[in-house]
Backbone as CSV, one residue per row, in Angstrom:
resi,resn,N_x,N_y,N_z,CA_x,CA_y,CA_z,C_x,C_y,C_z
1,UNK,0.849,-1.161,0.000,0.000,0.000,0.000,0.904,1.236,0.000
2,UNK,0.598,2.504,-0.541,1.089,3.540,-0.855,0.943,4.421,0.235
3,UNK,2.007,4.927,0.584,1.567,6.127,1.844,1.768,7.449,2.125
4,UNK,0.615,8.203,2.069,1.627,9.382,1.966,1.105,10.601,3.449
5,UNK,2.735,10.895,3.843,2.194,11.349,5.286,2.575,12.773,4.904
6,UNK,1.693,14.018,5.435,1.954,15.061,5.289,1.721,15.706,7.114
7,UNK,2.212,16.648,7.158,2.606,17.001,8.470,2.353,18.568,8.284
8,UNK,1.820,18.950,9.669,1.299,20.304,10.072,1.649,21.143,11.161
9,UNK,2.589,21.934,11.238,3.087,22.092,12.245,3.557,21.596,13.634
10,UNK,4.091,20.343,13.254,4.809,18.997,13.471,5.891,18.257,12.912
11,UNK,6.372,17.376,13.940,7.407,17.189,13.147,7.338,15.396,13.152
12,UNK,7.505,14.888,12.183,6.961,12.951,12.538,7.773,12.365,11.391
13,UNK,9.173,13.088,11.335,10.218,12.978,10.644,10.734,11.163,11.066
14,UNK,10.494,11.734,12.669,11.611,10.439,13.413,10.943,8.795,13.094
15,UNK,9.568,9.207,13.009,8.607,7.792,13.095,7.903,7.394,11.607
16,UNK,8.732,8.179,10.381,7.782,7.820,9.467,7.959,6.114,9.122
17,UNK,9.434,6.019,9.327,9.164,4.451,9.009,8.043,3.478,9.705
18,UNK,7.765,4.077,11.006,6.868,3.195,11.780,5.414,3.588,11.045
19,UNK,5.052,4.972,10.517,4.076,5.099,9.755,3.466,3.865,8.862
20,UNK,4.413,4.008,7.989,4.215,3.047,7.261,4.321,1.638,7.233
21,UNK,5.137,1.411,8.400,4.980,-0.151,8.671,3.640,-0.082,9.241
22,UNK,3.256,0.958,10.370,1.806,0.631,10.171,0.737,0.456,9.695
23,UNK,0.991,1.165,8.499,-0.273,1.423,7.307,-0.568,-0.187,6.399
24,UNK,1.051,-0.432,6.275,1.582,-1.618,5.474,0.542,-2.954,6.381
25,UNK,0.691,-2.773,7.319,0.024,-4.137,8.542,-1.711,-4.082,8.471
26,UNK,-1.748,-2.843,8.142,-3.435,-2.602,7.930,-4.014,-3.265,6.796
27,UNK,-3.196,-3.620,5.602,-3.530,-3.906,4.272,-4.148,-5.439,4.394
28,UNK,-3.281,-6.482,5.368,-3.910,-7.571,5.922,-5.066,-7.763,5.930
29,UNK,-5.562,-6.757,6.668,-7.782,-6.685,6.657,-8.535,-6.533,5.778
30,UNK,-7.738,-5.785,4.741,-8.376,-5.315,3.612,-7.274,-5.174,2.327
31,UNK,-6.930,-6.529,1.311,-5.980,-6.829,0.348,-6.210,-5.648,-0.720
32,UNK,-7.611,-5.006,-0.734,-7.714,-4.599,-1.994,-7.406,-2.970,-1.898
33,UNK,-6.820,-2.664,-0.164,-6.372,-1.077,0.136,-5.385,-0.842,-0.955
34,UNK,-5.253,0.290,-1.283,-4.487,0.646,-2.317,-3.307,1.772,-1.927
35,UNK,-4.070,2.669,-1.332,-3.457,4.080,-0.982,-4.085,4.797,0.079
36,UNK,-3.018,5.005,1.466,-3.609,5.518,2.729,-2.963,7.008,2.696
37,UNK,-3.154,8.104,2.916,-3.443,9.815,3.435,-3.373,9.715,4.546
38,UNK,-2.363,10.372,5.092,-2.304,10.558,6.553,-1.755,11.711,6.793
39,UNK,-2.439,12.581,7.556,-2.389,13.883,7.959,-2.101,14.237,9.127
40,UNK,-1.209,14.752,9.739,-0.924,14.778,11.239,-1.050,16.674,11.608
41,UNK,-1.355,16.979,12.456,-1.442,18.324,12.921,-1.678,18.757,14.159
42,UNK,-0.452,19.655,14.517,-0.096,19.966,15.750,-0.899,20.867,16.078
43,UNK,-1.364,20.554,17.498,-2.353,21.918,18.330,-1.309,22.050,19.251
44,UNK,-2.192,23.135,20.432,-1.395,23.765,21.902,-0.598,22.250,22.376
45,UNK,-1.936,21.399,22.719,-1.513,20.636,23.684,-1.468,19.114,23.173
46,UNK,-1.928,18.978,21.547,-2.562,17.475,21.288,-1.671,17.800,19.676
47,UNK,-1.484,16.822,19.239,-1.647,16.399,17.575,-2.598,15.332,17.519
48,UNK,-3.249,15.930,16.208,-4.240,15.355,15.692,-3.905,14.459,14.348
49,UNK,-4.394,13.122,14.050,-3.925,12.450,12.989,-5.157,11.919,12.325
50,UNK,-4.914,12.353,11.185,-6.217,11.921,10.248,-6.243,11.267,9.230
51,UNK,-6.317,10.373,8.616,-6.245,9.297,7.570,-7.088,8.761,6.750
52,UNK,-7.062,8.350,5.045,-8.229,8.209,4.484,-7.514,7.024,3.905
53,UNK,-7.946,5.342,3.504,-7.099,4.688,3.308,-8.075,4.688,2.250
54,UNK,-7.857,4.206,0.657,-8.566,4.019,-0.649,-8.858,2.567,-1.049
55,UNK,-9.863,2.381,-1.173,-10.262,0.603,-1.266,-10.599,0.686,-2.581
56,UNK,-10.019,-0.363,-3.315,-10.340,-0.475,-5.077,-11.947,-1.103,-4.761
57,UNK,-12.688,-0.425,-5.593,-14.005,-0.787,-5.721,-15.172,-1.159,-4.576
58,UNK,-14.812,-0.159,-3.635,-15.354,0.209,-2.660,-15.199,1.787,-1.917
59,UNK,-16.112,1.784,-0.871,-15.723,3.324,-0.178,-14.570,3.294,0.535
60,UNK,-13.819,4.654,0.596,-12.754,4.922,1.257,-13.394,4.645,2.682
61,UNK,-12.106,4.487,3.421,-12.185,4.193,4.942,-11.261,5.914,5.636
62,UNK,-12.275,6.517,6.640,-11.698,7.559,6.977,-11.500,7.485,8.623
63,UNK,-10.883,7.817,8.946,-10.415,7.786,10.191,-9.703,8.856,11.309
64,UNK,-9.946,9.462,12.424,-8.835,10.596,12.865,-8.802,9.857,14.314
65,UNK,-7.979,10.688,14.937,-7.219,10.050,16.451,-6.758,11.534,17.102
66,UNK,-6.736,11.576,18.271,-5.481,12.457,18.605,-4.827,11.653,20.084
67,UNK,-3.852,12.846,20.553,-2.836,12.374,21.551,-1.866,13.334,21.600
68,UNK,-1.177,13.131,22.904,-0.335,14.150,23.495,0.758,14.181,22.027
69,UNK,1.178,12.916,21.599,2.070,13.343,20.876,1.652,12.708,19.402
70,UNK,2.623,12.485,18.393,2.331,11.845,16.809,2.601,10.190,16.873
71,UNK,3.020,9.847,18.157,3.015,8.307,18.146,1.622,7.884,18.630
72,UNK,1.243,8.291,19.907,0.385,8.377,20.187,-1.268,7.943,19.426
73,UNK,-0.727,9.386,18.711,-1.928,9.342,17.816,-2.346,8.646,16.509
74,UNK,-0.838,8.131,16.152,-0.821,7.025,15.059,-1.409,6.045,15.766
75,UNK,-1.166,5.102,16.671,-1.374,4.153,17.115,-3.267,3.813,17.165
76,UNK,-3.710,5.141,18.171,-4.738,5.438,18.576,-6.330,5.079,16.898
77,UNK,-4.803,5.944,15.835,-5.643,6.316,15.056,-5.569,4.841,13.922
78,UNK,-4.541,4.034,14.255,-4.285,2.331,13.560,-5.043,2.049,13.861
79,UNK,-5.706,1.619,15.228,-6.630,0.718,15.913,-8.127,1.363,15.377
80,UNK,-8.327,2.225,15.068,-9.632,2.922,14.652,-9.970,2.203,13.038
81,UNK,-8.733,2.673,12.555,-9.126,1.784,10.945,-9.255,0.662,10.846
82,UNK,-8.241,-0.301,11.862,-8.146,-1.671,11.481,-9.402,-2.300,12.401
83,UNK,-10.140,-1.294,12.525,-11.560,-2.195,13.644,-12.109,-2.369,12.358
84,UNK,-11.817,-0.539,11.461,-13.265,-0.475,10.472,-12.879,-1.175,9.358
85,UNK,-11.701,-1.349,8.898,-11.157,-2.508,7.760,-12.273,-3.667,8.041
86,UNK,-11.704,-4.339,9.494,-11.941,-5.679,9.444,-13.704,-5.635,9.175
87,UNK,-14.186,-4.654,10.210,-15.959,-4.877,9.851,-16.156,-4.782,8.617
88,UNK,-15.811,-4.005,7.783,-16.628,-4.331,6.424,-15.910,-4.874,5.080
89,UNK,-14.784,-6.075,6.044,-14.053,-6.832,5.358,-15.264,-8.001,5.438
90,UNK,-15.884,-8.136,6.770,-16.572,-9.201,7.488,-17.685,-9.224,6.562
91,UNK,-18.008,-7.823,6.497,-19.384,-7.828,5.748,-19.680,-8.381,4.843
92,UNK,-19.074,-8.300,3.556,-18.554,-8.673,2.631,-18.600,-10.241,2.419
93,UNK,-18.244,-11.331,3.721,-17.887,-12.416,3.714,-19.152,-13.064,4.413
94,UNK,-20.519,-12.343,5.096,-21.199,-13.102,5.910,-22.816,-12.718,4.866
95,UNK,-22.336,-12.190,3.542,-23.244,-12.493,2.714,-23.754,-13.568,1.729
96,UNK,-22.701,-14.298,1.787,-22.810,-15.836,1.037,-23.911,-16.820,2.262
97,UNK,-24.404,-17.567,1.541,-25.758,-18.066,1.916,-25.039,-19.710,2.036
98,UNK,-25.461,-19.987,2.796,-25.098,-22.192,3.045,-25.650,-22.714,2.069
99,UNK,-25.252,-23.708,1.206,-26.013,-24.752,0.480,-27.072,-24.946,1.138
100,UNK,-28.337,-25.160,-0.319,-29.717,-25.519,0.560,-29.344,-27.192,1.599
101,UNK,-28.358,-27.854,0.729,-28.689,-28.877,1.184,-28.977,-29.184,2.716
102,UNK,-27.580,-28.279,3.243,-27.153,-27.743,4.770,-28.600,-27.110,5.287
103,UNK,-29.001,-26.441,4.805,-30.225,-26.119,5.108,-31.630,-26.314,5.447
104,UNK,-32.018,-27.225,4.648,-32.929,-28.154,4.320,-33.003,-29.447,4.251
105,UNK,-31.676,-30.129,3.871,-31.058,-31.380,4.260,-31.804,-31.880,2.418
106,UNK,-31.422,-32.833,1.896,-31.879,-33.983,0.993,-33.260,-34.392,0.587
107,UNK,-33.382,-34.127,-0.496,-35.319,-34.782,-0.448,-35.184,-35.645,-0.707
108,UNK,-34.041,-36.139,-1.323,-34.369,-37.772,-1.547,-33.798,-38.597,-0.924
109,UNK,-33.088,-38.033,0.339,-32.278,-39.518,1.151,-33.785,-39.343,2.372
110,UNK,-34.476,-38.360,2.496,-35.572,-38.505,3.489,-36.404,-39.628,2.994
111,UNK,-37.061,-39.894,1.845,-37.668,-41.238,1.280,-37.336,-42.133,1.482
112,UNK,-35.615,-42.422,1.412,-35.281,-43.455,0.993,-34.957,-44.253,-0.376
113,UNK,-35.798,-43.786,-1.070,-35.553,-44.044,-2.440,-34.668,-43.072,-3.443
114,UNK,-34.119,-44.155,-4.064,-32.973,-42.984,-5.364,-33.848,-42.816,-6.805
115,UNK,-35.594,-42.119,-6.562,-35.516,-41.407,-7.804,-35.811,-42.286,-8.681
């Protein structure tokens, strides 16, 4: 996955590699992520981190976090996407329906006869 971190009166020079190893670990939940936006921006007392990850043939996944500092708020703001990855990775997978057979079982082993 592609990453691109832009920074706001902050500095997240020291941790971009961890950025992206994090972004990279997110792709797991969702194979078909393509390209994550991550925006970090410094207030008085908090940075704020905001992120839009791009799903081929689906909706983007958006996400923000904050925290005293830019690790912080990465972390805060990982665990936020990779909840929402996985749910509507899930979704996706709990729409397939059971064979009737499983369902309904056999009409013709209930007779007895083969027909």
């Amino acid at each position: 996955m592609r990453t691109i971190v832009t920074a706001r009166n902050t500095d997240v020079s020291d941790i971009r590699e961890i950025i992206e190893t994090r972004f990279t670990n997110l792709a797991r939940f969702e194979p078909r992520a393509s390209k994550a936006e991550v925006v970090f921006t410094g207030e008085k007392t908090q940075v704020r981190a905001a992120a839009v990850i791009s799903v081929d043939r689906a909706r983007p996944v958006h996400g923000e976090a904050a925290g005293p500092d830019p690790r912080t708020a990465l972390d805060r703001l990982a665990d936020k996407l990779g909840n929402q990855l996985r749910r509507n990775h899930d979704r996706y997978n709990e729409h397939s329906a059971p064979p009737m057979d499983e369902l309904f079982g056999n009409p013709f082993e209930a007779d007895g006869k083969s027909g």
